[in-house]
ZAKE-120387 format. One record per atom (N, C-alpha, C): residue in three letters; residue number from 1; x, y, z. Coordinates in steps of 0.05 Angstrom, whole numbers, plus 5000, padded with zeros to 4 digits. Layout:
REM residues N
- resn, resi, xx, yy, zz
- ala, NUM, X, Y, Z
...
END
This chain:
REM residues 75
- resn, resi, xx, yy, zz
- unk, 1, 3797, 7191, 6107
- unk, 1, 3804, 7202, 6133
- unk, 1, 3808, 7233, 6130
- unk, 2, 3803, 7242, 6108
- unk, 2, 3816, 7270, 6100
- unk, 2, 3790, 7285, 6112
- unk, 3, 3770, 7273, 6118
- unk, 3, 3742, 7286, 6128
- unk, 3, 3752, 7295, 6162
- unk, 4, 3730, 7325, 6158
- unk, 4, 3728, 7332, 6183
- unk, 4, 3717, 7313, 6209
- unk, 5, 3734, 7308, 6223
- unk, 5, 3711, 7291, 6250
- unk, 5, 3722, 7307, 6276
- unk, 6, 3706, 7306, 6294
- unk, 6, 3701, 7307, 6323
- unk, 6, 3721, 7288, 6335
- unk, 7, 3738, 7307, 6353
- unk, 7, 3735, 7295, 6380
- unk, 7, 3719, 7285, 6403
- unk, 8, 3726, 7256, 6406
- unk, 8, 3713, 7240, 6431
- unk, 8, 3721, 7223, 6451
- unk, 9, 3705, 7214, 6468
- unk, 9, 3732, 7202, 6489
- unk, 9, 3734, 7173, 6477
- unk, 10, 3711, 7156, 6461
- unk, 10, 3708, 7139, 6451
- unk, 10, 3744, 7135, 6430
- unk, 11, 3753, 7115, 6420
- unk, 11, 3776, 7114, 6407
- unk, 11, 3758, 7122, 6382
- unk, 12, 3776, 7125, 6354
- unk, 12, 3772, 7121, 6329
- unk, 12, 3766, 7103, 6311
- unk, 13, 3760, 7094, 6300
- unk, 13, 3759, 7066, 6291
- unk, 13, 3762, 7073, 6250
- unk, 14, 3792, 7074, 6250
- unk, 14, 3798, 7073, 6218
- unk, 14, 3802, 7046, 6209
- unk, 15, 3808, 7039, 6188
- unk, 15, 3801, 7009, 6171
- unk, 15, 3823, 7012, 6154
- unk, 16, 3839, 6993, 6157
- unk, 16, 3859, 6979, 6143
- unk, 16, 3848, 6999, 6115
- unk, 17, 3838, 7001, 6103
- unk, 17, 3824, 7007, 6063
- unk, 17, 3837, 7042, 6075
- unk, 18, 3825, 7046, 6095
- unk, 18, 3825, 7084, 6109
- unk, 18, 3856, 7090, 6105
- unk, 19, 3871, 7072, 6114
- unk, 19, 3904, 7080, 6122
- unk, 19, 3913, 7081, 6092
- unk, 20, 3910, 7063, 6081
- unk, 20, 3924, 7050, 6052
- unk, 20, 3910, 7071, 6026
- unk, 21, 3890, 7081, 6034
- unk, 21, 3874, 7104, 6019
- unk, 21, 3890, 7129, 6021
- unk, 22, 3895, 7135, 6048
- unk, 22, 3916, 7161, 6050
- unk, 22, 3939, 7159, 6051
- unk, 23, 3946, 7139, 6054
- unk, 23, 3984, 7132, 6055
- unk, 23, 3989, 7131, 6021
- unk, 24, 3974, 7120, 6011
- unk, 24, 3990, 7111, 5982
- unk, 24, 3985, 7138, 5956
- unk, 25, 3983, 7159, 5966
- unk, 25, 3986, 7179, 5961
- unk, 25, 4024, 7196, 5958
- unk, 26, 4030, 7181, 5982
- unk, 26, 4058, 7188, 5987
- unk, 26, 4082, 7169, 5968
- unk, 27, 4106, 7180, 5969
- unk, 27, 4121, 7150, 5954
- unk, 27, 4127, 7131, 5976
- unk, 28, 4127, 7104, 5971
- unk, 28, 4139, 7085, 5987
- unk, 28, 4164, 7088, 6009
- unk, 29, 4180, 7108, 6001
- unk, 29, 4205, 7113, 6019
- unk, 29, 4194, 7146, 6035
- unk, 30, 4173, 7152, 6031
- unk, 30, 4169, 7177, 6053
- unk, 30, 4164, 7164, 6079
- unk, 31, 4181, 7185, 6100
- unk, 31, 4182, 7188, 6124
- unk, 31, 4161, 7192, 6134
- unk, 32, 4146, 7168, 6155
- unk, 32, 4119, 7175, 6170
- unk, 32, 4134, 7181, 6199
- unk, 33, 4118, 7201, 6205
- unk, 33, 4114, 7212, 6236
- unk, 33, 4095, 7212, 6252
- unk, 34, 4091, 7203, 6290
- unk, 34, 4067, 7200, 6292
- unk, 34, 4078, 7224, 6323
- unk, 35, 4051, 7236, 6322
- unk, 35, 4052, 7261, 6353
- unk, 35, 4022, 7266, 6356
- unk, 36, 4019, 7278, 6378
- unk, 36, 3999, 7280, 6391
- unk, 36, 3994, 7314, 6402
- unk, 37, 3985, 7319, 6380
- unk, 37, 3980, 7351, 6380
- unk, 37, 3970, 7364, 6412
- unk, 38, 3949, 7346, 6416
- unk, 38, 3952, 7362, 6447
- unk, 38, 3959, 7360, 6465
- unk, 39, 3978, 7348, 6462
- unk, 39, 4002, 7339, 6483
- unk, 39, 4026, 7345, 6470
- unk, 40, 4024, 7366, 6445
- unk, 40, 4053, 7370, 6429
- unk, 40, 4069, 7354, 6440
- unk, 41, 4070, 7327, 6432
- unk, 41, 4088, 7305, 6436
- unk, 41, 4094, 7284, 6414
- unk, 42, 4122, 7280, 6408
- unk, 42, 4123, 7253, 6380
- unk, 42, 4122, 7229, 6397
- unk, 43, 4102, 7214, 6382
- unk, 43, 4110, 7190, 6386
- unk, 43, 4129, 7168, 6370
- unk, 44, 4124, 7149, 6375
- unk, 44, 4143, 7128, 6358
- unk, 44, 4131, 7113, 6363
- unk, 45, 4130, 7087, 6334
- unk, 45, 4122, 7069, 6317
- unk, 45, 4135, 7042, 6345
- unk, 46, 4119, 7019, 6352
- unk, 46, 4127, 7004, 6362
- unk, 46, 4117, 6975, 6351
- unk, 47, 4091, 6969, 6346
- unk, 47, 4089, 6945, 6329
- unk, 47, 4059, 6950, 6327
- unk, 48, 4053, 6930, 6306
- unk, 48, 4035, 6926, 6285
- unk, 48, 4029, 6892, 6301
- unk, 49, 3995, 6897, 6316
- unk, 49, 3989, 6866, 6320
- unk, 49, 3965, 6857, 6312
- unk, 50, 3954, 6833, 6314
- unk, 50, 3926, 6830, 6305
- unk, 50, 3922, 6826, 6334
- unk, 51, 3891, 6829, 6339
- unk, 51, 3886, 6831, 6364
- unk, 51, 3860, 6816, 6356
- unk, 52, 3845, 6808, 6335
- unk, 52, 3829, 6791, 6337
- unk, 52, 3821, 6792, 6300
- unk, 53, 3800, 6771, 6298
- unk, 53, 3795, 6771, 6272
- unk, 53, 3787, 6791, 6260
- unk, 54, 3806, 6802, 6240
- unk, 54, 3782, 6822, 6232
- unk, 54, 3796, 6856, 6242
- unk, 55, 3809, 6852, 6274
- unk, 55, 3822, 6872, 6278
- unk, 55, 3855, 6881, 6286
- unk, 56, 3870, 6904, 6280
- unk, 56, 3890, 6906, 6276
- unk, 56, 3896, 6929, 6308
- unk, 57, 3913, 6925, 6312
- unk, 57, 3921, 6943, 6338
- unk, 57, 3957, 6954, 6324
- unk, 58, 3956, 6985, 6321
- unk, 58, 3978, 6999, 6326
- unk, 58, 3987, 7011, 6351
- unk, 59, 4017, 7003, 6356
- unk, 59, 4016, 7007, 6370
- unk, 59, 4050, 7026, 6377
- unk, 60, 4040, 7050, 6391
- unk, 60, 4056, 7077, 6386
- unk, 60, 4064, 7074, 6427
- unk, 61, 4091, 7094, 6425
- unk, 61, 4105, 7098, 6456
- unk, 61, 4108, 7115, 6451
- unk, 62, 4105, 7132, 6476
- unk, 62, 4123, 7162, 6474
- unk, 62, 4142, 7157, 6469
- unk, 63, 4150, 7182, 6450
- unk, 63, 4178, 7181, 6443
- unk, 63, 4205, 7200, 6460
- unk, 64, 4220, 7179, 6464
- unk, 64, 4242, 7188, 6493
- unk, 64, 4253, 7214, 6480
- unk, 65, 4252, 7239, 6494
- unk, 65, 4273, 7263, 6478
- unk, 65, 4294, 7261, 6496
- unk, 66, 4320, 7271, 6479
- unk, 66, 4333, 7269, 6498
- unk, 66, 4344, 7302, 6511
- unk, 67, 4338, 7297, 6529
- unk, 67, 4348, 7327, 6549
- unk, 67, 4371, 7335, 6555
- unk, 68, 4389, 7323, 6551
- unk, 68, 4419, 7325, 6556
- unk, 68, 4425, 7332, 6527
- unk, 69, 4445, 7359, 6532
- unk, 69, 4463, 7369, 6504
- unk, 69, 4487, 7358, 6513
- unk, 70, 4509, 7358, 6487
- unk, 70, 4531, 7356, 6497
- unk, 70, 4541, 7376, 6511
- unk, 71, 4558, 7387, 6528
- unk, 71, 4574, 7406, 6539
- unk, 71, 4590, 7425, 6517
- unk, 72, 4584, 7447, 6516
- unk, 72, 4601, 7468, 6506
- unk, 72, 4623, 7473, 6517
- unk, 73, 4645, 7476, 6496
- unk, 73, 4669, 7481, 6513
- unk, 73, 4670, 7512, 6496
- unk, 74, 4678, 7523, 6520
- unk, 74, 4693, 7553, 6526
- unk, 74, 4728, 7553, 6519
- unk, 75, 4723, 7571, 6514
- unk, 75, 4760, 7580, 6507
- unk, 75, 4770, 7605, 6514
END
């Protein structure tokens, strides 16, 4: 996956061997993150399903920010 590709409207199509090729590079307890650069937006991890033989569906939600700070108190 480390190869240059194009953007298209078509989805991507990586392979179980593709993920496990670049993930296992990292140690077992590194922190994965998922965002959406042109939408500078994180998402978040929601489930892992099979969707038919043969194929795997991830599946990511925007991730809720939250907009509310606590209140500063003045003195």
């Amino acid at each position: 996956m480390s190869k240059a590709t194009t953007r298209t409207t078509e989805p991507a199509v990586v392979t179980v061997g593709d993920l496990i090729g670049e993930l296992c590079r990292w140690p077992d307890n590194a922190t994965v993150t998922f965002r959406c650069p042109l939408q500078n937006q994180q998402l978040r991890f929601n489930r892992i399903e099979e969707r038919s033989k043969g194929a795997v569906e991830i599946e990511l939600d925007q991730a809720v920010e939250s907009t509310s700070r606590p209140a500063r108190m003045t003195g």
